[in-house]
MARSE-542899 format. One record per residue: residue in one letter; z, x, y of N, C-alpha, C, O in turn. Coordinates in steps of 0.02 Angstrom, whole numbers, padded with zeros to 5 digits, always signed. Example, Ala and Ser with C-alpha at 12.3 -4.5 7.8 and 13.67 -1.06 7.14 Angstrom:
2
A+00390+00660-00284+00390+00615-00225+00390+00660-00165+00423+00712-00166;S+00354+00642-00112+00357+00684-00053+00394+00645+00002+00402+00670+00057;
//
This chain:
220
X+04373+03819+05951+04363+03851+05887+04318+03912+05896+04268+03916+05931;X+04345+03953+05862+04279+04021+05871+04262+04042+05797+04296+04057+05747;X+04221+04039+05806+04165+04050+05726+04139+04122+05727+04079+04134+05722;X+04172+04156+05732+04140+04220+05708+04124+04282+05657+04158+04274+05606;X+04092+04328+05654+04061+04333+05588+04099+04338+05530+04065+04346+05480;X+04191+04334+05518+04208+04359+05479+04228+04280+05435+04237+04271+05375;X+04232+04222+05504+04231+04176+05469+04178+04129+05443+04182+04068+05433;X+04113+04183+05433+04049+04149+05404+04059+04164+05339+04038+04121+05301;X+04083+04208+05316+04100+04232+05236+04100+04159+05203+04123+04114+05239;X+04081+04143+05147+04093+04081+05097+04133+04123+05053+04112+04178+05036;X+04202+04095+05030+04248+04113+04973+04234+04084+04933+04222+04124+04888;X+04226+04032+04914+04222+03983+04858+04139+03942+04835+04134+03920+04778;X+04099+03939+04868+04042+03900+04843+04013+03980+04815+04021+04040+04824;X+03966+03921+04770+03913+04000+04719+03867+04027+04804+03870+04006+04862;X+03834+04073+04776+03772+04112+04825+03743+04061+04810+03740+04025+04860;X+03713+04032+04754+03651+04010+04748+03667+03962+04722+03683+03961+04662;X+03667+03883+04779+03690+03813+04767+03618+03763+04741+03575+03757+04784;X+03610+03740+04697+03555+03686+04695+03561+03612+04721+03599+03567+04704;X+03530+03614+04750+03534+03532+04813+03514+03497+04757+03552+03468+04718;X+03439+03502+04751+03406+03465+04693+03356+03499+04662+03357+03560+04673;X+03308+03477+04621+03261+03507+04576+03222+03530+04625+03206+03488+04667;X+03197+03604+04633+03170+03639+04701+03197+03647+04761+03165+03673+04807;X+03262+03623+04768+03304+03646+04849+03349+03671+04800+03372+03653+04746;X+03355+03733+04849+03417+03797+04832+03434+03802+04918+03394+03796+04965;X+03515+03816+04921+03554+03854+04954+03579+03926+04970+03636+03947+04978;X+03546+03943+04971+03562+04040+04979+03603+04051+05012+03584+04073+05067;X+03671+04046+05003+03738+04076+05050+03731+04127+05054+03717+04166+05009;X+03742+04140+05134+03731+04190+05156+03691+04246+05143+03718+04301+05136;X+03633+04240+05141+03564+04257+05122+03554+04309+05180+03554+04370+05170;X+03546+04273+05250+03535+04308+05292+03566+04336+05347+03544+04356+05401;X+03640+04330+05314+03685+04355+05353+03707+04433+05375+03755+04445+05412;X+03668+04478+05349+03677+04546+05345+03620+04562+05413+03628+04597+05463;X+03557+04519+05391+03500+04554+05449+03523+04497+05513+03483+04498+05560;X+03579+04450+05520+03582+04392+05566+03561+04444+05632+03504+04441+05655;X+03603+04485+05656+03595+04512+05697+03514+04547+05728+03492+04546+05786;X+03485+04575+05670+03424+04605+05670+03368+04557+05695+03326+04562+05740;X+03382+04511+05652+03354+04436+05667+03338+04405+05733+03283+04382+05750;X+03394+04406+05769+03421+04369+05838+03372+04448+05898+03348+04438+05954;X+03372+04498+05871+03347+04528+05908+03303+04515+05948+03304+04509+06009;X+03240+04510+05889+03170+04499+05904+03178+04401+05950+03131+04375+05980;X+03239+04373+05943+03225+04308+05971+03201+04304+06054+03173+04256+06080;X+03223+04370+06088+03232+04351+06145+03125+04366+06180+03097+04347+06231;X+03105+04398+06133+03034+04419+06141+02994+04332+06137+02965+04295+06177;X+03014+04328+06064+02983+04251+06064+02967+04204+06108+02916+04172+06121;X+03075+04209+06146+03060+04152+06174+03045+04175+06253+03059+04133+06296;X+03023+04225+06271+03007+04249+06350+02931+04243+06331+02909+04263+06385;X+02891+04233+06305+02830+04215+06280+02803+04133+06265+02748+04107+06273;X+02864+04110+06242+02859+04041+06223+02921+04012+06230+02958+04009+06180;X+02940+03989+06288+03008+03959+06317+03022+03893+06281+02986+03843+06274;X+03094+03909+06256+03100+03833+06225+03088+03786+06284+03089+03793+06345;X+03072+03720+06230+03065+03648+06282+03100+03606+06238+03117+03621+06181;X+03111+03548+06270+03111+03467+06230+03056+03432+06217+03022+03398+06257;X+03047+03442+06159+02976+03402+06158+02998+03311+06160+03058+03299+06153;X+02948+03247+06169+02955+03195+06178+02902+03179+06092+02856+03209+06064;X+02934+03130+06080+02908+03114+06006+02865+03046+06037+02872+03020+06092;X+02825+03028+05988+02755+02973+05992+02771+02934+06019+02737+02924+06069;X+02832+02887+06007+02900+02837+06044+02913+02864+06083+02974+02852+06080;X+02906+02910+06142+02940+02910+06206+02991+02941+06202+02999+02968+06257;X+03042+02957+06159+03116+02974+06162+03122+03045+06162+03075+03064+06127;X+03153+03093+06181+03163+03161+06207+03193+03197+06149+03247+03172+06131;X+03174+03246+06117+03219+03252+06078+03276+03297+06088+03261+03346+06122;X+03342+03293+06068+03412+03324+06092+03389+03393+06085+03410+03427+06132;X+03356+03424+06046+03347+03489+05996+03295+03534+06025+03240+03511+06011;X+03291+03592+06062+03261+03620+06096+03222+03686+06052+03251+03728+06018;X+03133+03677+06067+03114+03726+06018+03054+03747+06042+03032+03729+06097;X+03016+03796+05989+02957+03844+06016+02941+03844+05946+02959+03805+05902;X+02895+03903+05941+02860+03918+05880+02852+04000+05899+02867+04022+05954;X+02829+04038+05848+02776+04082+05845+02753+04092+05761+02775+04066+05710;X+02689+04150+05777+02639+04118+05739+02592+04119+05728+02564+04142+05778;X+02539+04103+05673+02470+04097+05697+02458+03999+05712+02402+03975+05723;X+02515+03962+05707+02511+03883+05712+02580+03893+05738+02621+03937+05727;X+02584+03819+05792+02654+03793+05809+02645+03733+05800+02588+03710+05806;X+02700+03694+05784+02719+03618+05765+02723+03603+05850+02744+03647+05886;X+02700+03537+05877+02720+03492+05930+02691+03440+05927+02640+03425+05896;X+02741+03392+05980+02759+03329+05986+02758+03298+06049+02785+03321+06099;X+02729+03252+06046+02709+03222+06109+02683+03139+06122+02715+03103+06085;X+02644+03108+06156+02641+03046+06152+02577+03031+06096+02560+02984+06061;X+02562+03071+06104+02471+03084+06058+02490+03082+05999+02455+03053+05957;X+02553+03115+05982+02583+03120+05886+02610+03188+05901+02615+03223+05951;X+02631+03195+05814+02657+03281+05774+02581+03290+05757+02530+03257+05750;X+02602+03355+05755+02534+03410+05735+02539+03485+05763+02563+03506+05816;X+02509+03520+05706+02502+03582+05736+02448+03593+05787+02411+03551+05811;X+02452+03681+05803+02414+03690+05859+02414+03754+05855+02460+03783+05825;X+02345+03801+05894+02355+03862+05890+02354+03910+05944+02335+03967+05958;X+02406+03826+05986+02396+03877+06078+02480+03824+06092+02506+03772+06072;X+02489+03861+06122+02557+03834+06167+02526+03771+06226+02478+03778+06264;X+02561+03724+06218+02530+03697+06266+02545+03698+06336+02511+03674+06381;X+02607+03733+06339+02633+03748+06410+02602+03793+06418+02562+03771+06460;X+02585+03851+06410+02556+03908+06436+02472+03928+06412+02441+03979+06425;X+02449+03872+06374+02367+03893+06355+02332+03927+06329+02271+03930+06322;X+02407+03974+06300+02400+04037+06272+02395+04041+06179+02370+03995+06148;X+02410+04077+06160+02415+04087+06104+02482+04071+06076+02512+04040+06120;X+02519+04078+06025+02579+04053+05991+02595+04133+05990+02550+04171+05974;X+02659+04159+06006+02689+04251+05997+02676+04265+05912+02677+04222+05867;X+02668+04315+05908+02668+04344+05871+02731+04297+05824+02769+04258+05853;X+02732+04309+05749+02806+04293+05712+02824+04366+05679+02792+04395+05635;X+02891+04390+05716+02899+04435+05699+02909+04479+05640+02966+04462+05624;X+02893+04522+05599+02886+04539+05537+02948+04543+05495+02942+04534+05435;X+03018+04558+05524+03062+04549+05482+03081+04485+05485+03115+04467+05437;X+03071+04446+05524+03052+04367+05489+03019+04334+05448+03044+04309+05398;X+02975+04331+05460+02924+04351+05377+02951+04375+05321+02969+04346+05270;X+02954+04447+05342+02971+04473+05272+03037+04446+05243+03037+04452+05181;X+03101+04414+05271+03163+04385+05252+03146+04315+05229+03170+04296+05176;X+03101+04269+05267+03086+04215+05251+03057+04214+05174+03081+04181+05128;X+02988+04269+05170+02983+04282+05096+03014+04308+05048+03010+04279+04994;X+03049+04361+05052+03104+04366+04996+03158+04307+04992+03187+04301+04938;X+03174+04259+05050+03203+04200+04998+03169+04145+04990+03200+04092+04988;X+03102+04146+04984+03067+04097+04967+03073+04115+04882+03090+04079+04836;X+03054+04173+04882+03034+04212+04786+03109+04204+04773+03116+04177+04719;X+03169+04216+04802+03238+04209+04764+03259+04131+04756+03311+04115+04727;X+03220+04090+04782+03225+04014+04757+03177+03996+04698+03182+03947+04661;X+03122+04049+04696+03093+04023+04627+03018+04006+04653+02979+03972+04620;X+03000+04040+04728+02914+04020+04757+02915+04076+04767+02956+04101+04805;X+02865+04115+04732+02842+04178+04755+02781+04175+04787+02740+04132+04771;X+02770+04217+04833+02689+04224+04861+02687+04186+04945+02638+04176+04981;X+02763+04171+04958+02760+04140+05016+02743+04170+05084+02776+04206+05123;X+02671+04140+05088+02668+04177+05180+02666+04123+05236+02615+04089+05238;X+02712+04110+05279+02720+04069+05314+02649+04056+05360+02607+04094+05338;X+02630+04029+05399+02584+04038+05440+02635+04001+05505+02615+04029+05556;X+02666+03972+05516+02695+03961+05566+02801+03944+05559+02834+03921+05512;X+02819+03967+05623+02898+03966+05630+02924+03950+05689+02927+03974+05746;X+02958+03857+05634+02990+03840+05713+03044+03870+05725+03071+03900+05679;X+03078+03871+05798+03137+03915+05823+03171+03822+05848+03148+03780+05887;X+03223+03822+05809+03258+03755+05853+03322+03802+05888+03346+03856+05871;X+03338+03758+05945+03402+03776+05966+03434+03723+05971+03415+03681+06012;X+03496+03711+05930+03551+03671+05950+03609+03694+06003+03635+03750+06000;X+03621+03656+06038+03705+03628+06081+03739+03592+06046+03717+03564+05996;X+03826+03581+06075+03846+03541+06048+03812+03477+06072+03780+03472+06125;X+03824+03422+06021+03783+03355+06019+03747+03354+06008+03735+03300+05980;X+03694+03399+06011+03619+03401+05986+03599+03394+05900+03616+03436+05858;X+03563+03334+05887+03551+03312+05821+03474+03321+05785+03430+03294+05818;X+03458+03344+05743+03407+03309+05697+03398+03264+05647+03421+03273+05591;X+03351+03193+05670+03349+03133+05635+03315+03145+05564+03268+03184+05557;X+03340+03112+05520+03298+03128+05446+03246+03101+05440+03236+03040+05437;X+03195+03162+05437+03141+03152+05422+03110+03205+05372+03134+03254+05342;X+03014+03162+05376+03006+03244+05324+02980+03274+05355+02966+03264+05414;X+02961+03336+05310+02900+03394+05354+02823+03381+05312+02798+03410+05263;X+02801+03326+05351+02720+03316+05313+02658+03321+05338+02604+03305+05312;X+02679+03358+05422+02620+03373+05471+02580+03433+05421+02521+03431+05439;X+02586+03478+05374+02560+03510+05337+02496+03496+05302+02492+03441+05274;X+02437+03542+05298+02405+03511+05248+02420+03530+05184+02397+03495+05139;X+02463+03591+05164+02468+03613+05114+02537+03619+05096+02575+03656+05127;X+02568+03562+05018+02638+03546+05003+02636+03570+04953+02664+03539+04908;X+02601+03641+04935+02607+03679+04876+02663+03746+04875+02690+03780+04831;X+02663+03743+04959+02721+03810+04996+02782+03759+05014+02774+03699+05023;X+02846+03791+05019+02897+03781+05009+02909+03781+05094+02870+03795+05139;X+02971+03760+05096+03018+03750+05169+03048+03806+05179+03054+03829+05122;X+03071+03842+05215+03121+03894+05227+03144+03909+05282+03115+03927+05333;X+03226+03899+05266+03263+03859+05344+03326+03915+05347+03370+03924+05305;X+03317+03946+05402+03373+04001+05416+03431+03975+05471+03413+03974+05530;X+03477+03961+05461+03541+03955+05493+03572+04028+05524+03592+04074+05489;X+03570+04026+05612+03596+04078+05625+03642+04055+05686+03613+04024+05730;X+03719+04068+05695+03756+04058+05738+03803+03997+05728+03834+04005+05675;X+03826+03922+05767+03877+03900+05740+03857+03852+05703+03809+03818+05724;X+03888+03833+05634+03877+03809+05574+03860+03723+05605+03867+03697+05661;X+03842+03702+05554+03801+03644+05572+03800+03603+05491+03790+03635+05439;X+03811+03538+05491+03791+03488+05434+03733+03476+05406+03717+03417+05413;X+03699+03504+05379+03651+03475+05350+03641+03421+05299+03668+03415+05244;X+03607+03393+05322+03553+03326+05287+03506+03324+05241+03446+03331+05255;X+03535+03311+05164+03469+03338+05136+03485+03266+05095+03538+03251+05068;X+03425+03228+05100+03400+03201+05048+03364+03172+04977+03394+03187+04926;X+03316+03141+04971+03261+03140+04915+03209+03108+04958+03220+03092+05016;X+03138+03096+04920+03081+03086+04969+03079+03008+04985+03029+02986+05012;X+03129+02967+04969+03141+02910+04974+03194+02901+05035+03246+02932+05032;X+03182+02864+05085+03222+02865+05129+03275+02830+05138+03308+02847+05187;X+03301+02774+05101+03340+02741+05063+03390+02773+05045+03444+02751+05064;X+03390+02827+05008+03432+02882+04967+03474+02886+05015+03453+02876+05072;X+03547+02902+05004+03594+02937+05054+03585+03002+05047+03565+03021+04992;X+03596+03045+05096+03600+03087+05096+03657+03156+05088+03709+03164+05120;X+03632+03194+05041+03686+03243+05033+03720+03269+05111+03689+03250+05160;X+03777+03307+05119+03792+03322+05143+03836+03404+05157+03895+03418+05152;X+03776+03448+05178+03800+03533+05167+03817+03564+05235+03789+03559+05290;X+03875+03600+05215+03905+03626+05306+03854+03706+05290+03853+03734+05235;X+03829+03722+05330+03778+03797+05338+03812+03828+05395+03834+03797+05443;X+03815+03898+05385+03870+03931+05424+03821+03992+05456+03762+03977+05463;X+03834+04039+05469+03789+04094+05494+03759+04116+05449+03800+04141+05410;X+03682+04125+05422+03663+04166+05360+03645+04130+05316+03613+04152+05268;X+03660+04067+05321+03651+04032+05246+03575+04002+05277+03564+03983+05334;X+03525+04005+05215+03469+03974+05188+03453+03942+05145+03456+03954+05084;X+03424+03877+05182+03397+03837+05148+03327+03853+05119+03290+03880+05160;X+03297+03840+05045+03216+03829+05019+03214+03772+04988+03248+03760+04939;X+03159+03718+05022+03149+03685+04963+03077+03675+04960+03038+03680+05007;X+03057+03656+04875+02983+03630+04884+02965+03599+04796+02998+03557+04766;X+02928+03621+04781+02893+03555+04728+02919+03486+04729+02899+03443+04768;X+02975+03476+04673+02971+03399+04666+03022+03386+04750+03036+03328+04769;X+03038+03432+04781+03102+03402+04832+03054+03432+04907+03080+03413+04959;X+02996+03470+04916+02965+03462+04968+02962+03426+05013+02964+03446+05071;X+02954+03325+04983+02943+03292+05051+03006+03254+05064+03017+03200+05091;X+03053+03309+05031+03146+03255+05061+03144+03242+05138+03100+03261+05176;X+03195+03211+05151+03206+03193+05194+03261+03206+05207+03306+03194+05167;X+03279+03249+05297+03335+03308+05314+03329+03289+05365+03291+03249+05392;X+03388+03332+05388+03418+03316+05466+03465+03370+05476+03483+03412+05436;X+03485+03359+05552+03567+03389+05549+03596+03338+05603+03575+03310+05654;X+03657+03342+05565+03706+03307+05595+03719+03337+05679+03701+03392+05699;X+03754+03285+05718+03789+03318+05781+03809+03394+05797+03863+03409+05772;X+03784+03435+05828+03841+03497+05820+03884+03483+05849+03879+03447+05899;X+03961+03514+05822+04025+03509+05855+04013+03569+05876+03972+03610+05856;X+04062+03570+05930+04067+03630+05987+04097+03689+05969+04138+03673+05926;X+04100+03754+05980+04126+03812+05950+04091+03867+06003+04062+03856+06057;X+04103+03928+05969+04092+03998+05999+04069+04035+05942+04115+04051+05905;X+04025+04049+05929+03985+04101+05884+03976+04183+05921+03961+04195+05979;X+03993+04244+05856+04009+04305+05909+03941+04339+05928+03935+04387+05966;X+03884+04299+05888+03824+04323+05917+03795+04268+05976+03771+04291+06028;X+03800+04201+05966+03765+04162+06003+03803+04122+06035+03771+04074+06056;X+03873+04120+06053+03905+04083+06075+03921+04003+06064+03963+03984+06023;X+03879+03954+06109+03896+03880+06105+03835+03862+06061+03821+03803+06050;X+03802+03907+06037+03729+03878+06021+03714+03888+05928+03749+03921+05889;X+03650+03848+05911+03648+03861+05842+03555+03873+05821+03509+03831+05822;X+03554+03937+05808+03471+03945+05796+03459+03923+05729+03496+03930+05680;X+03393+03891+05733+03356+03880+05664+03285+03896+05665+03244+03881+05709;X+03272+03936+05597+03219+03970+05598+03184+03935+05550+03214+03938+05497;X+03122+03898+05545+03094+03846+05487+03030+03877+05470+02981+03848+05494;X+03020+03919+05439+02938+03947+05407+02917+03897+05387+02962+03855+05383;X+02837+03864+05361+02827+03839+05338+02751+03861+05334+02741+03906+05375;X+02689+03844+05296+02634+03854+05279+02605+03780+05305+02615+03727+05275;X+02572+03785+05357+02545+03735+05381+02454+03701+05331+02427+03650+05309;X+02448+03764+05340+02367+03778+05301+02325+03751+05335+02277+03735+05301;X+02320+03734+05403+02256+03722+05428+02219+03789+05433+02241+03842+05412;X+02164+03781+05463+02105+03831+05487+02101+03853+05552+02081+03821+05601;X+02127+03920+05548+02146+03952+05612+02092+03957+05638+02086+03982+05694;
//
């Protein structure tokens, strides 16, 4: 299958899908700067090389990632938690580049959160097979800022639930461009992504980037 940009277009769903009370879908939101976007990726990650991180349980996770930032999210036998040094390199977290930012915040305010300044952004990379288990995002100290999840390259299932883990979970295909926000009453849902199936994307090939702003609020 080859997924490329003309078959990221959505014909039929609205721009602006509501998951639940505070999660919105922004089709194809960021599909115009995708490219602009992917630019600045390769700086990031020659600064901060993706890894697999290992979660508290021992288990590896499929989903390969970094940060930049003034905080990065990692995982290890010790727990989740942020941090304001890479731990592979001792260094600092890269810079987060400004038209990331600035895209992350204009669709934070077009979901209905204005004032959003991220302080940290994970970079996931999916393969095919590579999954995220549903969970929440509650390493944060501050659940007053919203989620904001950029889909760039081959489309992927998303997992969105309610903060009850019980709930089944919705089920949304995200294609190149499309963004996810969520936050007040739907902040501490519980998400995932399904398996990626295999494809060819005309910017990234076999692979699927995700860009996750979030406002950590610790004390830099």
């Amino acid at each position: 299958m080859t997924a490329d940009l003309f078959e990221d277009i959505h014909t039929s769903e609205p721009a602006h899908q509501t998951l639940a009370p505070g999660a919105v879908l922004l089709r194809g939101f960021a599909r115009e700067a995708g490219a602009e976007l992917l630019a600045a990726l390769d700086t990031v990650l020659a600064a901060a090389p993706l890894r697999h991180l290992v979660t508290p349980g021992g288990h590896t996770m499929s989903v390969a990632m970094s940060n930049c930032g003034p905080l990065g999210w990692v995982s290890d036998r010790r727990g989740y938690r942020y941090s304001r040094e890479d731990p592979l390199s001792g260094q600092p977290w890269p810079p987060m580049p400004e038209n990331w930012r600035a895209l992350a915040a204009r669709a934070a305010t077009e979901a209905g959160f204005s004032g959003f300044t991220p302080d940290a952004c994970l970079v996931n990379q999916y393969q095919p097979g590579s999954k995220l288990s549903l969970h929440q995002d509650k390493d944060e100290n501050d659940f007053s800022a919203p989620i904001v999840s950029v889909s760039l390259g081959l489309p992927a299932v998303f997992l969105f639930g309610t903060p009850q883990r019980s709930d089944r979970p919705q089920r949304h295909r995200l294609q190149h461009g499309d963004v996810v926000v969520w936050g007040g009453p739907a902040r501490l849902a519980f998400h995932g992504v399904a398996p990626l199936a295999d494809g060819d994307h005309a910017l990234l090939g076999r692979r699927r980037i995700n860009l996750t702003f979030r406002c950590a609020g610790q004390a830099l």
